[in-house]
N, C-alpha and C positions, 0 to 999 in steps of 0.2 A: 504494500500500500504506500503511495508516495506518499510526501512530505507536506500535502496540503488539508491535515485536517483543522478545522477548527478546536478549539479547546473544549468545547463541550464533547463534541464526537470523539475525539482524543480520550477522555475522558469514559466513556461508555466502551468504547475498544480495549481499555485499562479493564473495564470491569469484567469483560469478557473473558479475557485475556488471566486473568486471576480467579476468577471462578472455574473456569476450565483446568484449573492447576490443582485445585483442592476438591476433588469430588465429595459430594455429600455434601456442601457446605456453601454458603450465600457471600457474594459480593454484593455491597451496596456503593454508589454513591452517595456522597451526603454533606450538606453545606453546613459548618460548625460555627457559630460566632465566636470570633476570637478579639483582641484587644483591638486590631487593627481595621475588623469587619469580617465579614463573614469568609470562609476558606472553603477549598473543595477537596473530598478526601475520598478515598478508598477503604470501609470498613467490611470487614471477611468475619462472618455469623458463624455459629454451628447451631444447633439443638438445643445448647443453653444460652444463647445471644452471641455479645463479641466476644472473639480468641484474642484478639490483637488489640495493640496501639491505630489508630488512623495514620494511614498512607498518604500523606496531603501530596496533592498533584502540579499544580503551578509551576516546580521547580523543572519537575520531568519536560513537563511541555515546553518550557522554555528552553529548555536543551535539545529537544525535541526540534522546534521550530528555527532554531539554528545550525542544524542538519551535525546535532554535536551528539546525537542520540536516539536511535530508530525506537521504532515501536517496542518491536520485542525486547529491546535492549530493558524497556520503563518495566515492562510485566513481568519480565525477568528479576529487576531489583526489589520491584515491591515485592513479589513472591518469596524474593529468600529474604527480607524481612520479616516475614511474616510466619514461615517455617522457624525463625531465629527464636521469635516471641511465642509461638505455639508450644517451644520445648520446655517451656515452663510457666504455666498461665500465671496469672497475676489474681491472687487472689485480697480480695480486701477486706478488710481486718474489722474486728465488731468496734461499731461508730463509739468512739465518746469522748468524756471532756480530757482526760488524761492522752488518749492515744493522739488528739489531734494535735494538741501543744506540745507533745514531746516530737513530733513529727512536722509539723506546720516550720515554712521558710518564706520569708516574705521577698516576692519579685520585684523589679523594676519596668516600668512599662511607661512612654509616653502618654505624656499629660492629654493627646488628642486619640486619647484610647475612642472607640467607637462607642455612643450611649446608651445603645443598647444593652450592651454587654456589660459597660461599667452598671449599670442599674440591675442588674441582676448577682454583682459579685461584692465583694467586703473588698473596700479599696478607703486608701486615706492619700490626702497630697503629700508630697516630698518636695524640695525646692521647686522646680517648673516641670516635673515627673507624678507617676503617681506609685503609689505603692499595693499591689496584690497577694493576695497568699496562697501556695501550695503545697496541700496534705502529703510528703512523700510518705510511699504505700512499699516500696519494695526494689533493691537495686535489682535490676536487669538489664543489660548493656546500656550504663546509664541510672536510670530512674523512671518508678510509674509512681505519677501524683495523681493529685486530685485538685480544681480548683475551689476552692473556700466558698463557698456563695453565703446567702444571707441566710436560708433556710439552714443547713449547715451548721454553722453560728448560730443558731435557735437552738438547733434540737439539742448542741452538745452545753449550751446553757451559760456563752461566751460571751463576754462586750468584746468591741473592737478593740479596747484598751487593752485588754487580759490576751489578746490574741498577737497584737501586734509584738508586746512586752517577749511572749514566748519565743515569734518567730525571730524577733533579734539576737534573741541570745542563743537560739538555736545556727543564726548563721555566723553571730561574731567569733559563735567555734566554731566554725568549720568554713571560714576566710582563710586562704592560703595566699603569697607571694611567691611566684616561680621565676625562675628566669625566661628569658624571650627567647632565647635559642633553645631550653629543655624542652616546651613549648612544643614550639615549631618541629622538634623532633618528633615528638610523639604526634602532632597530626600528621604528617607526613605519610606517618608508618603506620594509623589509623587505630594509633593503641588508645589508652585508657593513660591517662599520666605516670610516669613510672621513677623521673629521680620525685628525690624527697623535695617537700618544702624549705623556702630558707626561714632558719629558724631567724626569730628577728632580735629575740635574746641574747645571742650570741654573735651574729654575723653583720658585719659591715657589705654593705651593696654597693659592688663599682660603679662609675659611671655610666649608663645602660639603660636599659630598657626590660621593664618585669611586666607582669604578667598575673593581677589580682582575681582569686576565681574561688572555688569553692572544691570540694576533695571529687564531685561526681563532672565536674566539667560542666554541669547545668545551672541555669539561670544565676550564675555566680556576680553579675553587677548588683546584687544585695551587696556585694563590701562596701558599695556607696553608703551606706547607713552605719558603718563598722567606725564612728569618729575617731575612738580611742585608739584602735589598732591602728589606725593613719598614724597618727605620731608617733606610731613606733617605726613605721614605713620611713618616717620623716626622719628623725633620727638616725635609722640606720643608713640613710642615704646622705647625711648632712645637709641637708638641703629642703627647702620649701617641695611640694609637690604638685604637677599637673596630673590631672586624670582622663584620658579618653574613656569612654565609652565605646569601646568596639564594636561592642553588640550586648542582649540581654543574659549573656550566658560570659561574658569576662572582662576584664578594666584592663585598660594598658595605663602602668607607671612611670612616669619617669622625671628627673630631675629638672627644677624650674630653670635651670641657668643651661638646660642642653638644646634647651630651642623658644621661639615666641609664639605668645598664644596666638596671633592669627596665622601662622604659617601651622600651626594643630587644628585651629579648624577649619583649613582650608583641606587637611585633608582627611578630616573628619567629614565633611559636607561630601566629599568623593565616595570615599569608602562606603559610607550609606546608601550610594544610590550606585554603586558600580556592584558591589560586594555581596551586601547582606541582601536576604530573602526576605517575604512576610511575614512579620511578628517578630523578627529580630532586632531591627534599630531602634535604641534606646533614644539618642536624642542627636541636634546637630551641636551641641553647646561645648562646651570643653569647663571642665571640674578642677578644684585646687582644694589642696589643703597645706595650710601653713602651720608650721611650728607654733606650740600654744593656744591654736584656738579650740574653736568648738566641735567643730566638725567641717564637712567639706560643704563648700560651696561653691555656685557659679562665676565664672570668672567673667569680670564686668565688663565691655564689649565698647 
């Protein structure tokens, strides 16, 4: 089939194409609201409903419609996704007020989140950002969460204050600093992170560029709310700090005297719109934190 389908028909040949792969078992399309607006995804049923995570589709086709990625090539990778996530379903765990706050991590998501969805989920402002929460449920290449909504927060008998309090201190532990080369190793090699964190206790950081995330590699721009551990950042760098924003899953670090703010978000403005996917970009702003204050802030433009 050539190279001229539209995204929706692209999208039903997905479902085909995946349904055909798992006898006995349902391919759906299906549009999810997410922070950005609604997504299109690929979800695979059985008997007792969903096996898997959702296959969101956009990425495929765009690769696809750049002749960087055939048909089969797309039905191919959802498929062994979805074999990956079947070898151990995801099972979720009896609701309550204990298991959500030992578990609950608060995301980062622009401030022009879609209103829909913000009105259906437990969100608070953050500087010009907003702040969301999710329940992780279970590592599996990665993490299966849950997103916090209101009713949620009802049943398990939370304020927003009780909820956010948890999810901070559940991410200020498990904030890491890596270096930018360890990094870039392990995506490369499409591992999981493998050196260690620098400890910040002990260790002086060259002049460089790190790499603020979380231990699962997911939605790790929550160190944005981590003020305290900034200054230790600070510190061990001797130096004031800029923050990029890479995306909502990690911060790039690095020393205020190694470059100026508008040459960051100039290519900050890029990155965003060359780079990242749907539901990935945090913001176009560029973040500081300095020696002694309070926490991190916008840097004034």
């Amino acid at each position: 089939m050539g190279k001229n389908l539209t995204e929706k028909m692209f999208n039903e040949e997905l479902r085909k194409g995946v349904e055909s792969a798992f006898p006995g078992k349902k391919a759906e399309v299906v549009s999810i609201q997410k922070p950005t607006g609604k997504m299109t995804g690929i979800k695979l049923l059985d008997a007792d409903g969903v096996i898997a995570p959702t296959a969101y589709t956009h990425q495929y086709y765009e690769k696809y419609a750049k002749g960087m990625l055939s048909l089969e090539g797309a039905i191919e990778s959802i498929c062994d996704d979805f074999r990956n996530a079947d070898k151990e379903k995801v099972t979720v765990p009896e609701i309550s007020r204990d298991a959500l706050l030992g578990g609950v991590i608060p995301c980062i998501v622009s401030a022009d989140a879609d209103v829909r969805w913000v009105e259906s989920v437990v969100t608070r402002p953050f500087l010009n950002l907003r702040i969301y929460y999710r329940w992780i449920l279970k590592e599996l290449n990665g993490s299966a969460s849950i997103v916090v909504n209101k009713d949620l927060l009802k049943q398990c008998g939370l304020s927003e204050d009780e909820l956010y309090e948890a999810a901070l201190n559940n991410a200020k532990a498990d904030t890491q600093l890596r270096s930018m080369e360890s990094m870039l190793g392990d995506l490369i090699q499409r591992r999981p992170p493998e050196a260690e964190p620098i400890d910040l206790n002990l260790s002086k950081c060259p002049r460089g560029m790190y790499v603020a995330t979380g231990s699962r590699g997911m939605y790790g721009a929550y160190a944005l709310l981590a003020g305290d551990w900034w200054e230790s950042v600070a510190k061990a760098m001797d130096d004031d700090v800029y923050i990029i924003p890479s995306s909502v899953h990690e911060l790039i670090a690095l020393p205020k005297s190694m470059a100026t703010a508008d040459d960051l978000r100039g290519m900050i403005h890029d990155v965003n719109r060359s780079q990242l996917g749907p539901g990935e970009m945090v913001s176009d702003e560029l973040y500081e934190y300095d020696r002694g204050s309070d926490g991190v802030t916008v840097v004034a433009r």
